[in-house]
Phi, psi and omega in degrees: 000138172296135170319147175240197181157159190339281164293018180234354143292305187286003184258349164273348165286309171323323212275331166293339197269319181247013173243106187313332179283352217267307199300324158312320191274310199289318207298299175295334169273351134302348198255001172094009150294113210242313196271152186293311192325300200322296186320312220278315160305319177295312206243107198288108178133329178251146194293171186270353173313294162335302204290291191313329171300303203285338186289284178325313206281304176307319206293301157007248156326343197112337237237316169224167184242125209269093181261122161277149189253153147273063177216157163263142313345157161298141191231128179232176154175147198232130210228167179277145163273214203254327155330275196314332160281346153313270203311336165293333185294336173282307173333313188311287184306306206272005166282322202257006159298287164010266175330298183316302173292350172261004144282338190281351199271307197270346165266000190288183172276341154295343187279332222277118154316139178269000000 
């Protein structure tokens, strides 16, 4: 796995932040969607272009590990590393920020139905 540092946390964090797809591909390959086909049925709307970039990019990072298989037809599939079970856990955290703050949004007194 690549060595990380500071910045190179915060450009995977811009890159979860600024891409509409990123949270789908980590959310089905944690959930145990592994082969691109799949991904590609799972997560409704995105192209393989995409899909493929977004593949491309984590294997990259650190975040999956690209396994080939030796068969014909070729068989790929992509798993998380141990980074990549970090960062979902940071994902984790920052959903139950989230959460949080869309309840304080709903208990203030303007959310509240009359």
């Amino acid at each position: 796995m690549p060595k990380l540092n500071s910045r190179r946390v915060e450009m995977l964090l811009e890159e979860v932040i600024g891409c509409r797809w990123t949270i789908s591909v980590l959310g089905a390959v944690a959930k145990g969607v592994r082969r691109p086909g799949a991904l590609e049925r799972h997560i409704e709307g995105i192209s393989t272009k995409v899909l493929s970039d977004r593949l491309r990019h984590f294997t990259r990072a650190g975040i999956f590990e690209r396994v080939q298989f030796p068969e014909i037809p070729p068989r790929v599939e992509y798993r998380l590393t141990d980074f990549g079970r970090k960062f979902m856990r940071l994902l984790r955290e920052v959903e139950k920020l989230q959460a949080e703050l869309n309840g304080e949004k709903r208990k203030s007194p303007r959310a509240t139905p009359r």
